[in-house]
Backbone as a chain_set.jsonl record, in Angstrom:
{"seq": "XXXXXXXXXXXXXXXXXXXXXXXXXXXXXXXXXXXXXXXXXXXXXXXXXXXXXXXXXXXXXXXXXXXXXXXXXXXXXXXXXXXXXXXXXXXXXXXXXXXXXXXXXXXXXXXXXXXXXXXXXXXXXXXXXXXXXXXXXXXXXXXXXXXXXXXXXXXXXXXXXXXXXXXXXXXXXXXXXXXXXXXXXXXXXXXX", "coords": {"N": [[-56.825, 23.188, 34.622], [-55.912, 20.835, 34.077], [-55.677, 19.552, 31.64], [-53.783, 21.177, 30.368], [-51.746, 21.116, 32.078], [-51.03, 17.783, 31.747], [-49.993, 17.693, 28.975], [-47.276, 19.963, 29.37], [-45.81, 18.093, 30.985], [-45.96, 15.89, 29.61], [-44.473, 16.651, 27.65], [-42.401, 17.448, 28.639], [-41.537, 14.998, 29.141], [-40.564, 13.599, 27.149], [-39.078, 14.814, 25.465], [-37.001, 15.159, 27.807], [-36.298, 12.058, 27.397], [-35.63, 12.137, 24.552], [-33.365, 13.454, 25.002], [-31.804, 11.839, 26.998], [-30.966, 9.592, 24.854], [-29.857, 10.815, 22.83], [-27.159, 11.775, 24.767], [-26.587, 8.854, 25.403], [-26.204, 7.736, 22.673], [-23.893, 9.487, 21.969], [-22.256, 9.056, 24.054], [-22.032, 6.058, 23.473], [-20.721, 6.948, 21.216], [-18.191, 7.78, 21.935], [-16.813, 5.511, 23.113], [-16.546, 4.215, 20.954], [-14.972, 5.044, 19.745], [-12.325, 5.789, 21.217], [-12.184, 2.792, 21.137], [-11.207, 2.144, 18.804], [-9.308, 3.866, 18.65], [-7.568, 2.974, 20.284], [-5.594, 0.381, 20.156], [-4.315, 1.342, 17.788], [-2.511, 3.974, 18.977], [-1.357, 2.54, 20.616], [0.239, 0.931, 18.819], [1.992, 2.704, 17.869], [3.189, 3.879, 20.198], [4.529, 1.138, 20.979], [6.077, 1.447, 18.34], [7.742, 3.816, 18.459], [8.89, 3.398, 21.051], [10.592, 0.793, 19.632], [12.145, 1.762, 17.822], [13.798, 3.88, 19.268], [15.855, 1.91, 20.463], [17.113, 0.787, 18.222], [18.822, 1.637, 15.491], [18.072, 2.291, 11.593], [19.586, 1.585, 9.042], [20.023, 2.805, 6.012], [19.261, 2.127, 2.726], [21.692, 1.147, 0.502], [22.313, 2.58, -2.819], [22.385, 0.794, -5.488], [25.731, -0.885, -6.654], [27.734, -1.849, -9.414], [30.14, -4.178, -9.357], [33.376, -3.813, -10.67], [34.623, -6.038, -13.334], [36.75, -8.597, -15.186], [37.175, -9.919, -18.03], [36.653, -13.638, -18.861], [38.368, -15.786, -19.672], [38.348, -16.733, -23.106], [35.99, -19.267, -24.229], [36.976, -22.821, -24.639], [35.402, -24.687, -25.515], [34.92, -27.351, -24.6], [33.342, -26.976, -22.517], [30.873, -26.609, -22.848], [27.037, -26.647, -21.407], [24.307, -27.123, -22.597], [21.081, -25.688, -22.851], [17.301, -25.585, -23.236], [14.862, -24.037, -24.953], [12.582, -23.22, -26.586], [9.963, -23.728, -28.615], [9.781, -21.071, -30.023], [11.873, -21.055, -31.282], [14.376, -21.881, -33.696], [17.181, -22.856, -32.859], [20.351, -23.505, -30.911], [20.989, -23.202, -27.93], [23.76, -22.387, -24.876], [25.002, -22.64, -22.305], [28.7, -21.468, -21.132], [29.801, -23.595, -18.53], [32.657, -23.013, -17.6], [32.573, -19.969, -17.23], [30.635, -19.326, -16.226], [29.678, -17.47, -13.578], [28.803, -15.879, -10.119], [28.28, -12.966, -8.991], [29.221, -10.581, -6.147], [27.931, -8.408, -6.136], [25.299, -8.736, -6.835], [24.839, -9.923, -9.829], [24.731, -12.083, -12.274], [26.774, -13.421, -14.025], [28.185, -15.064, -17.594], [28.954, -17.06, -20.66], [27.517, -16.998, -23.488], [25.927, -19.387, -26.137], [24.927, -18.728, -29.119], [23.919, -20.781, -31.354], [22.708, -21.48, -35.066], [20.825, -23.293, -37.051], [22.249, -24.029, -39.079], [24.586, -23.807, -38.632], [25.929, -21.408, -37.855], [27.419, -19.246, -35.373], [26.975, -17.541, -32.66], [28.351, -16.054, -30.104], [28.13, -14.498, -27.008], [29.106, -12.395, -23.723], [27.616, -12.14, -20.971], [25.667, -10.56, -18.039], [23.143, -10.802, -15.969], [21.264, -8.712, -14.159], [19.368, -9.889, -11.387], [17.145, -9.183, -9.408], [16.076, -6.782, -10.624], [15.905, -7.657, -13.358], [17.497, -7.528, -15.661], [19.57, -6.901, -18.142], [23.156, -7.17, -19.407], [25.299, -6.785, -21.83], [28.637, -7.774, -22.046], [30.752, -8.392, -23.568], [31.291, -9.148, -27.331], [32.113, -12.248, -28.664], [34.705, -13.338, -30.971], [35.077, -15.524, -33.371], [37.068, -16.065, -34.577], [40.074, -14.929, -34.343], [39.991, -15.694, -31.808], [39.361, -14.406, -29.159], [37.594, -11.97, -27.069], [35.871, -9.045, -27.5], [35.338, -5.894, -26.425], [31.596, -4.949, -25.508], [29.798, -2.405, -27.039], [27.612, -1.886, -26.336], [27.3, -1.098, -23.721], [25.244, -1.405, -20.919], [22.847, -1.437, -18.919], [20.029, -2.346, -20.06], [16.592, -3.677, -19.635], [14.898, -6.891, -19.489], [13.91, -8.222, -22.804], [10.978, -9.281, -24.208], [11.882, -10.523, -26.74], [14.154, -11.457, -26.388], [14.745, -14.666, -26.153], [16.54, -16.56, -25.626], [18.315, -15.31, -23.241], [16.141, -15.077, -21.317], [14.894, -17.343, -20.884], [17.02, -18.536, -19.911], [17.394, -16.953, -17.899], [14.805, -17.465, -15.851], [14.496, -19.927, -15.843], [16.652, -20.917, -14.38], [19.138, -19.518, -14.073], [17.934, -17.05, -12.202], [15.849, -17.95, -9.847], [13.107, -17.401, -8.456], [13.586, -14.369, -8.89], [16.239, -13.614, -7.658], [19.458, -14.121, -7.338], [20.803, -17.043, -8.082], [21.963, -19.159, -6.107], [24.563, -21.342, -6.036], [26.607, -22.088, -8.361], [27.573, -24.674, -8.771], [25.041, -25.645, -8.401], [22.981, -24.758, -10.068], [24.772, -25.806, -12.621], [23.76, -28.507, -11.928], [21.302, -28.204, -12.095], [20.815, -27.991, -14.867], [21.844, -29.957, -16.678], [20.195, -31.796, -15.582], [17.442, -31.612, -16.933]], "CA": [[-55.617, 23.223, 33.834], [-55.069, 19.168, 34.034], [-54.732, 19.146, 30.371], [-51.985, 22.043, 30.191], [-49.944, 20.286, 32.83], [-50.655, 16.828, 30.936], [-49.347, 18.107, 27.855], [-46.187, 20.258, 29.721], [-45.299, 16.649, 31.218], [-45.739, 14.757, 28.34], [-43.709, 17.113, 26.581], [-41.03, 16.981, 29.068], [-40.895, 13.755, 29.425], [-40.448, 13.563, 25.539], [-37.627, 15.92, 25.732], [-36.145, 14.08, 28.384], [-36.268, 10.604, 26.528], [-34.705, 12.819, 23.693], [-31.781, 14.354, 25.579], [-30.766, 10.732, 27.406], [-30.666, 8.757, 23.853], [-28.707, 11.627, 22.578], [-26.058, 11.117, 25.706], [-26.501, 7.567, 25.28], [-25.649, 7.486, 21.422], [-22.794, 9.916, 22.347], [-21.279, 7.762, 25.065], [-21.453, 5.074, 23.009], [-19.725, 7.134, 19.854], [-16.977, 7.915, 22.313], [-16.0, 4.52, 23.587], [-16.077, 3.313, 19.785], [-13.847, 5.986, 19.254], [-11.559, 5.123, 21.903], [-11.754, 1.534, 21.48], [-10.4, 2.222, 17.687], [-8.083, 4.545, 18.266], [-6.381, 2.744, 21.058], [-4.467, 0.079, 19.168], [-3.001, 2.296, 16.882], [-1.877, 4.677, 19.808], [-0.366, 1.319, 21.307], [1.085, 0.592, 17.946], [2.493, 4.011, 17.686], [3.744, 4.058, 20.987], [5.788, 0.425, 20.178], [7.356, 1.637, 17.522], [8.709, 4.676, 19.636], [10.486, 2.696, 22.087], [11.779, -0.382, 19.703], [13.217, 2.383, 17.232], [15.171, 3.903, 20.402], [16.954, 0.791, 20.673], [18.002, 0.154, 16.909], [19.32, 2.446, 14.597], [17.869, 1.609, 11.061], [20.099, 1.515, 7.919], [19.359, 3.413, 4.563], [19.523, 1.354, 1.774], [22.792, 1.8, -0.186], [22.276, 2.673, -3.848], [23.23, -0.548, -6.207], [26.782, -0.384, -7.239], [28.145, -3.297, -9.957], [31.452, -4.328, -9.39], [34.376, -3.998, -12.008], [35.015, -7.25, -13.784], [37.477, -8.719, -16.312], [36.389, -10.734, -19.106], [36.939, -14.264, -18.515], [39.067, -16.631, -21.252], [37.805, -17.181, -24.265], [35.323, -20.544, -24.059], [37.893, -23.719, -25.127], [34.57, -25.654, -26.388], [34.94, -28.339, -24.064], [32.003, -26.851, -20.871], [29.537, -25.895, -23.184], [25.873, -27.21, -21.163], [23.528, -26.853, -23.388], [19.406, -25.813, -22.557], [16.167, -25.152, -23.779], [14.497, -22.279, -24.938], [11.165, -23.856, -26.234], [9.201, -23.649, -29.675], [9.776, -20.116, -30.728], [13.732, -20.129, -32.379], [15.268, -23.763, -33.61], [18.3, -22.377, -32.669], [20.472, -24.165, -30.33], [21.617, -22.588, -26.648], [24.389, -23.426, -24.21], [26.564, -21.644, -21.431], [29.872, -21.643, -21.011], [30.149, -23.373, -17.182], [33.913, -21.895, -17.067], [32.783, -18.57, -17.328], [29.533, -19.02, -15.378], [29.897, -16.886, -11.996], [27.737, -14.934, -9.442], [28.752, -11.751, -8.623], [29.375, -10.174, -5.254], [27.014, -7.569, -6.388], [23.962, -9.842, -7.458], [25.384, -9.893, -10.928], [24.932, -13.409, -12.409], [28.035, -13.541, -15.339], [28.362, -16.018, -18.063], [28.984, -16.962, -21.551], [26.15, -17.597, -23.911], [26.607, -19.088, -27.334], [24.22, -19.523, -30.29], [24.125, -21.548, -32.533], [21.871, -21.589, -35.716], [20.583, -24.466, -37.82], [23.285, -23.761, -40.252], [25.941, -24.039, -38.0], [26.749, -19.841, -37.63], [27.682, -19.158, -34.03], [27.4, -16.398, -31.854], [29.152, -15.983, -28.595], [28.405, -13.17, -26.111], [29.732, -12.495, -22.35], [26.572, -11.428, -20.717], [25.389, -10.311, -17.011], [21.737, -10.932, -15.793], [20.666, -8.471, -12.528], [17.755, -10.871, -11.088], [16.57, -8.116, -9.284], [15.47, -5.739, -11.628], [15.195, -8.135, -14.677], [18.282, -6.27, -16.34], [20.466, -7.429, -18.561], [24.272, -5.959, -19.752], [26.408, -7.732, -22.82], [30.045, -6.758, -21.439], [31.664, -8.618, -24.842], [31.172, -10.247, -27.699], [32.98, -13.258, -29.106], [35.711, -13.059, -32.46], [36.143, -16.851, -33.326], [38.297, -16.05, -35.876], [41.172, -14.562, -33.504], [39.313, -16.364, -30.28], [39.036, -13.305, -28.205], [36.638, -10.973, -26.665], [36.031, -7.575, -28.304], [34.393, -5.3, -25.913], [30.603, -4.182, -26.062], [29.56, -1.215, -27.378], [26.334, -1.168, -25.586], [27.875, -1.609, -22.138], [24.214, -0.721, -20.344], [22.016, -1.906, -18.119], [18.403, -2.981, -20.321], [15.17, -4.407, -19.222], [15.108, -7.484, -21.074], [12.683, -7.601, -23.825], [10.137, -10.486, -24.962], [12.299, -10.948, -28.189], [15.648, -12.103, -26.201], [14.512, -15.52, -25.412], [17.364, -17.234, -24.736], [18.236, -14.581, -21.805], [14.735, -15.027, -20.648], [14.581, -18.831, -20.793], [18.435, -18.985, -18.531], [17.322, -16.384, -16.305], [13.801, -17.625, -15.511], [14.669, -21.646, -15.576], [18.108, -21.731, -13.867], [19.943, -18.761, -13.02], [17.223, -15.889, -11.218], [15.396, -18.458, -9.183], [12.584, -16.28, -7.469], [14.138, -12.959, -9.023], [17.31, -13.186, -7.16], [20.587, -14.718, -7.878], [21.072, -18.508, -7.602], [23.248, -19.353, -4.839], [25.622, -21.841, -6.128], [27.459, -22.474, -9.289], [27.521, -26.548, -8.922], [23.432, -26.154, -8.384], [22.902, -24.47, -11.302], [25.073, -26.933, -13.286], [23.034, -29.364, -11.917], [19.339, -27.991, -12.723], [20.597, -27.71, -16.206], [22.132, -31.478, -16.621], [18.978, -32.651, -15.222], [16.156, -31.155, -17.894]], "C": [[-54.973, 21.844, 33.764], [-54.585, 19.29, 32.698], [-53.717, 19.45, 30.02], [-51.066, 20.893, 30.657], [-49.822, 18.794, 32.121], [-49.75, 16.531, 29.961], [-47.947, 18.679, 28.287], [-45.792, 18.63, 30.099], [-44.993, 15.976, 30.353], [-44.323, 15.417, 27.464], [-42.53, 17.385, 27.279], [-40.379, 15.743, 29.395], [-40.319, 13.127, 27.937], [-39.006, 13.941, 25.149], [-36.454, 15.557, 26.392], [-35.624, 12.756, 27.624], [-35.019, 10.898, 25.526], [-33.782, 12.96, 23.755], [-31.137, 12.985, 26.246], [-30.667, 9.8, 26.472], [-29.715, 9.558, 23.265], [-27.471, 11.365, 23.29], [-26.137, 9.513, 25.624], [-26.054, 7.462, 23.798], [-23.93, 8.496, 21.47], [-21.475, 9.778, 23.173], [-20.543, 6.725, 24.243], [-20.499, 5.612, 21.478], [-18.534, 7.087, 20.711], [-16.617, 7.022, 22.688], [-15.883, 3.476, 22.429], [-14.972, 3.887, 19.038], [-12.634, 5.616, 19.889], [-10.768, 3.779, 21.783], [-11.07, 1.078, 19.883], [-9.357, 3.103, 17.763], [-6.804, 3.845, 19.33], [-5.399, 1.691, 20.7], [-3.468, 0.92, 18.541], [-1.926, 3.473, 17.998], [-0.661, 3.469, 20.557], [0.897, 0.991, 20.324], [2.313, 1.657, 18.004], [3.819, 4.1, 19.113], [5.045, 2.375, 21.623], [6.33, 1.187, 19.523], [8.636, 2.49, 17.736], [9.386, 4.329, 20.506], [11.424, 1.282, 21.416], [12.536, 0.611, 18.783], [14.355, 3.066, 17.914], [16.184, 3.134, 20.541], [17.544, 0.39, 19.418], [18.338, 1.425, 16.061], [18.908, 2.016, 12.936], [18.802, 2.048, 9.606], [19.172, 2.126, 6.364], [19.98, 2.388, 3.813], [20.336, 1.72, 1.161], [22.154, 1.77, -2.003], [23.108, 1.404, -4.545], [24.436, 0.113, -7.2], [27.732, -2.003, -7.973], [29.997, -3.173, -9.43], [32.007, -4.63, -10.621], [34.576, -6.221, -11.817], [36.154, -7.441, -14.451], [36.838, -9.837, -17.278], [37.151, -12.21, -18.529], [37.799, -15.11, -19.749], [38.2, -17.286, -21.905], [37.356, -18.536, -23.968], [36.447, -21.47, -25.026], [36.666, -25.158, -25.937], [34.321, -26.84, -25.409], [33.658, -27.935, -22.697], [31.019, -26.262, -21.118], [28.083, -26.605, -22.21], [24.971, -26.322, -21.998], [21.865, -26.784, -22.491], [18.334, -25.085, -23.225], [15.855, -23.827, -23.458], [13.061, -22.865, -25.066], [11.102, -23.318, -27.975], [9.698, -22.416, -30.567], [11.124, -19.304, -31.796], [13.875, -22.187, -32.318], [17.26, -23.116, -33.567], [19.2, -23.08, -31.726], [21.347, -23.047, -29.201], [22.829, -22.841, -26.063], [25.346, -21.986, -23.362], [27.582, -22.591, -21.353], [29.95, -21.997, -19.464], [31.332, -22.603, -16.499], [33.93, -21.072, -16.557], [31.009, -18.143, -16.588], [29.82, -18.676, -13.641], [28.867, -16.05, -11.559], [28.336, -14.057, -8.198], [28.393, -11.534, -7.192], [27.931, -8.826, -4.95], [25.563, -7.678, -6.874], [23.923, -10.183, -9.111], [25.425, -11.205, -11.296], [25.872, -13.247, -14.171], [27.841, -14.632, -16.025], [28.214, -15.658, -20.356], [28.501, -17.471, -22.377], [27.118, -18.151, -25.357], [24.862, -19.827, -27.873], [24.15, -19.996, -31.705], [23.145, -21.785, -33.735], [21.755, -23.262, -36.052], [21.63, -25.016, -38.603], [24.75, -23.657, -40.212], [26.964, -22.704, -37.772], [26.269, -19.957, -36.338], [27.65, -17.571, -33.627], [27.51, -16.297, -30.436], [29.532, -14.602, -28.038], [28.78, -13.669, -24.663], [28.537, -11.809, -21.856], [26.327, -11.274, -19.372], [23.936, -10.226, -17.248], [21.976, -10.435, -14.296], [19.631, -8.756, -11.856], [17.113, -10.038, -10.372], [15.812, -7.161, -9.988], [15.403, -6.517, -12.933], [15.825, -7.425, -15.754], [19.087, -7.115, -17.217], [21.836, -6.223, -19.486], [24.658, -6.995, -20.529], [27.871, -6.73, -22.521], [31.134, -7.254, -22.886], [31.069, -9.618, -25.77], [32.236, -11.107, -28.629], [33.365, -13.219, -30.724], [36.175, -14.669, -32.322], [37.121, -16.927, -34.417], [39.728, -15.57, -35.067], [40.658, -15.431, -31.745], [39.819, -15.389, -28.909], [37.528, -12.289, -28.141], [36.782, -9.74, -27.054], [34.605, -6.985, -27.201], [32.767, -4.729, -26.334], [30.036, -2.457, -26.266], [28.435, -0.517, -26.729], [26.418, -2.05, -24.126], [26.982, -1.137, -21.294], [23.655, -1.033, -19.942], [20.184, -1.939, -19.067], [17.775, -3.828, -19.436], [15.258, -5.058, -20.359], [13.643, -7.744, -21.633], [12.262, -9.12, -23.827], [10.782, -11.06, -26.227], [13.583, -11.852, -27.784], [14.936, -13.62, -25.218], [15.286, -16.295, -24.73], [17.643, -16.952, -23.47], [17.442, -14.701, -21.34], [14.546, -16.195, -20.28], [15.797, -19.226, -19.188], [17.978, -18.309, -17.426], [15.866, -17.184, -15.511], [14.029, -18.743, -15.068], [15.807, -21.755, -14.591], [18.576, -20.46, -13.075], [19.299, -17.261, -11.773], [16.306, -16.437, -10.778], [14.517, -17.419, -8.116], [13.019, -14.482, -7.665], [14.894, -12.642, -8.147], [18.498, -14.799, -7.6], [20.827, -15.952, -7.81], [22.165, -18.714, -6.838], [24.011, -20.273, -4.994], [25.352, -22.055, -7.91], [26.762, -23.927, -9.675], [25.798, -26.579, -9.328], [22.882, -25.504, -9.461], [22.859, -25.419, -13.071], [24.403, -28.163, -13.369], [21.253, -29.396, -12.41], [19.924, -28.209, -14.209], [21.216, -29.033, -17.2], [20.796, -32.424, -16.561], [17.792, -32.591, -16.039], [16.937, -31.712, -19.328]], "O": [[-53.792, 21.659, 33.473], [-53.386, 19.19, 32.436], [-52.823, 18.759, 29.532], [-50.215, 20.161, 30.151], [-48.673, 18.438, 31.859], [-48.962, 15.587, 29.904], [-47.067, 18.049, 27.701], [-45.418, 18.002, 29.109], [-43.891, 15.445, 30.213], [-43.448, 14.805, 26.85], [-41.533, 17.581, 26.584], [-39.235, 15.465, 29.757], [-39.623, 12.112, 27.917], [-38.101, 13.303, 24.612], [-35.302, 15.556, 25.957], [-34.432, 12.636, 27.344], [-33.919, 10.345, 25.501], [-33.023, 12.727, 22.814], [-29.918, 12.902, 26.095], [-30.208, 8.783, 26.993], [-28.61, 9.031, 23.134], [-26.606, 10.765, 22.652], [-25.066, 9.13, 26.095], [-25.063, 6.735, 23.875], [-22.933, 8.003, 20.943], [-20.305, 10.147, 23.071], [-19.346, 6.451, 24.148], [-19.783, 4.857, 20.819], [-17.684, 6.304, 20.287], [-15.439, 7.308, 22.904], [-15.41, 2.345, 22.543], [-14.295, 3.459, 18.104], [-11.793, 5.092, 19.158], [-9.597, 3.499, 22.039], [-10.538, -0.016, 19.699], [-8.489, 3.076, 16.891], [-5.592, 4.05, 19.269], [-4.234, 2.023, 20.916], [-2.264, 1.111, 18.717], [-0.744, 3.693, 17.731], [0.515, 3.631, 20.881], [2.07, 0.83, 20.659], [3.479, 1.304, 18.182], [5.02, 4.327, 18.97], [6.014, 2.473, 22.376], [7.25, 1.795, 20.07], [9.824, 2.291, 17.485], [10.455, 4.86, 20.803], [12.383, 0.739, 21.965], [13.749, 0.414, 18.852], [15.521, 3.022, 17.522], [17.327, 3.553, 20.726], [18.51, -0.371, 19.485], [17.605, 2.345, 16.425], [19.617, 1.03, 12.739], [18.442, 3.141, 9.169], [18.054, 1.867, 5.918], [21.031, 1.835, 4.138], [20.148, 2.911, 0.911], [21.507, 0.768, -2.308], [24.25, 1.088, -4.212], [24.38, 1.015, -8.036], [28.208, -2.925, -7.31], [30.733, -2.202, -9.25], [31.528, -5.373, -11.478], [34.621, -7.095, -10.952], [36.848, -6.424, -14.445], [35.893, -10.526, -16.893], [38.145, -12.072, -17.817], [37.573, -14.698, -20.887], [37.445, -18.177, -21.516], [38.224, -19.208, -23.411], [36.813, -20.96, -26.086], [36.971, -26.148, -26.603], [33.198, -27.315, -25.58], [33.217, -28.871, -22.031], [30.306, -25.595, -20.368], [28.228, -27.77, -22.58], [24.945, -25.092, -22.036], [21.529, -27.638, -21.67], [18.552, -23.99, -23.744], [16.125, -22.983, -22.604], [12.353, -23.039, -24.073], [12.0, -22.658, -28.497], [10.012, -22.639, -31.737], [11.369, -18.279, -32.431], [13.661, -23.131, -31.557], [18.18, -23.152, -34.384], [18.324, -23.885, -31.41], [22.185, -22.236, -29.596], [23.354, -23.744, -26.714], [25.964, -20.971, -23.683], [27.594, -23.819, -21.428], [30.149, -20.999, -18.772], [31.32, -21.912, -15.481], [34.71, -20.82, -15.639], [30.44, -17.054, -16.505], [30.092, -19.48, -12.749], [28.09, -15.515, -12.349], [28.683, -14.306, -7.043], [27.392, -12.127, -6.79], [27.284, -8.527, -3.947], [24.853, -6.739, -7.234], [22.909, -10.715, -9.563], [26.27, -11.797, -10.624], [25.332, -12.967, -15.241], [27.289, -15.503, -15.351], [27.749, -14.75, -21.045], [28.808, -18.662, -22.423], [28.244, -17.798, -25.709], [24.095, -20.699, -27.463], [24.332, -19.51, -32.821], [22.403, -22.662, -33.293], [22.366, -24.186, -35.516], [21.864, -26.213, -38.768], [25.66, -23.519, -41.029], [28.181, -22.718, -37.59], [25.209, -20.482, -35.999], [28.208, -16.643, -34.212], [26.541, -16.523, -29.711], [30.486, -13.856, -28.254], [28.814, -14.853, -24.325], [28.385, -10.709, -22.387], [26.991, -12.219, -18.947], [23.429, -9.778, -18.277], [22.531, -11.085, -13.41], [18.84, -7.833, -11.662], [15.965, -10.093, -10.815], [14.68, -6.926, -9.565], [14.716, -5.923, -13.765], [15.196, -6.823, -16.624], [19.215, -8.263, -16.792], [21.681, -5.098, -19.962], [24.456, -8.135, -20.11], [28.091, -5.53, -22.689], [32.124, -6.587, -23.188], [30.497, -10.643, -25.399], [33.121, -10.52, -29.252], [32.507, -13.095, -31.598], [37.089, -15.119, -31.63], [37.761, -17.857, -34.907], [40.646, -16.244, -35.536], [41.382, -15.488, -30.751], [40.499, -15.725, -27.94], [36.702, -12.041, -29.02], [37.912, -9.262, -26.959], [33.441, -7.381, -27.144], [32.653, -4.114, -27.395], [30.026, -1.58, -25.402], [28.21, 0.68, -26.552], [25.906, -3.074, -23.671], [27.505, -0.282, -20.579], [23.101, -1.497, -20.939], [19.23, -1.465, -18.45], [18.323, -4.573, -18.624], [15.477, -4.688, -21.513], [12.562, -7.538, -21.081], [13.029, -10.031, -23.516], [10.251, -12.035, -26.759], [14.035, -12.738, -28.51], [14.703, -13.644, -24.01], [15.06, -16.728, -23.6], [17.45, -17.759, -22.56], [17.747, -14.337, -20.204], [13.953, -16.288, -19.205], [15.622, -19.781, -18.104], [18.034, -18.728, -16.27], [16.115, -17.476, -14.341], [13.847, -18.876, -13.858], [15.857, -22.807, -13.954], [18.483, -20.298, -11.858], [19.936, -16.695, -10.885], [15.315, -15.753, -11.035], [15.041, -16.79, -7.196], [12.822, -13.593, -6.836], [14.681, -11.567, -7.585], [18.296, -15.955, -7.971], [21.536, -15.903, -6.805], [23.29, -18.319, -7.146], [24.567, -20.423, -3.906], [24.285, -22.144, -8.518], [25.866, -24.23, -10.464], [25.311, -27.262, -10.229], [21.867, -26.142, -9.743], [22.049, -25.641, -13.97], [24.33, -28.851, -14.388], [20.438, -30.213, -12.838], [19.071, -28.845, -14.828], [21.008, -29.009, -18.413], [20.478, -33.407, -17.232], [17.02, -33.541, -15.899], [16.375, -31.605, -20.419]]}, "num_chains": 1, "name": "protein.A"}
């Protein structure tokens, strides 16, 4: 019976071989398992003790602040700036009436001017955040007052309003948020 028992041997030693690569590929799944999940358990278990210690703030819903219109532009603080190729029109804010809101609200008073020498003068808000724009009045130079707007509303401004697109982009929404001074403003737009 040598050959039987040859063959039983062989075929347990086969079996064997079998069954400790099995535990050996199973070892090693579990300590790749381990050795990925234990970061994230670490992570996990930061965040559980630094949120204990802080309390974290909900974001408040954006709320504009009331304004008043500012006095009629006197002609004298117009700065004038570029738009570029696509209008021969001529630009210019009002520095007077150029302010930056408490609320990220950048204020000011646009005027344009054609070829032909017809003017138009709005009071406008740019929210650099969201890429919004509101017209709160526009300009009567025949009585030289402000006549409220009718479309007192928060738009997304469009590809067609270049001028608004040219001030906010070049000068006043630096990075899509509000420019932080007045004077530095005045000064980017002196300097081009």
């Amino acid at each position: 019976c040598p050959p039987a028992y040859f063959y039983c041997s062989a075929s347990l030693s086969a079996d064997s071989t079998k069954d400790s690569n099995l535990v050996i590929r199973l070892t090693l799944l579990a300590a790749l398992g381990a050795a990925c999940l234990s970061p994230l358990a670490q992570a996990e278990y930061h965040n559980e003790r630094f949120n204990q210690n802080y309390v974290w703030e909900a974001d408040k819903p954006w709320e504009e602040k009331s304004i008043t219109l500012p006095a009629y532009p006197d002609g004298a603080h117009w700065q004038s700036f570029e738009v570029g190729p696509p209008t021969r029109n001529q630009h210019a804010i009002d520095t007077q009436s150029l302010s930056i809101g408490e609320d990220g609200v950048v204020r000011f008073a646009l005027r344009v001017q054609s070829p032909d020498g017809a003017e138009t003068l709005t009071f406008d808000g740019l929210r650099c955040e969201t890429r919004e724009h509101k017209r709160y009045a526009i300009g009567r130079s025949d009585t030289k007052t402000w006549s409220p707007s009718r479309l007192g509303q928060w738009r997304r401004l469009e590809q067609g309003q270049v001028a608004l697109r040219a001030v906010e982009e070049d000068y006043l929404c630096p990075d899509r948020s509000p420019a932080r001074d007045v004077a530095e403003v005045i000064r980017q737009m002196q300097r081009r």
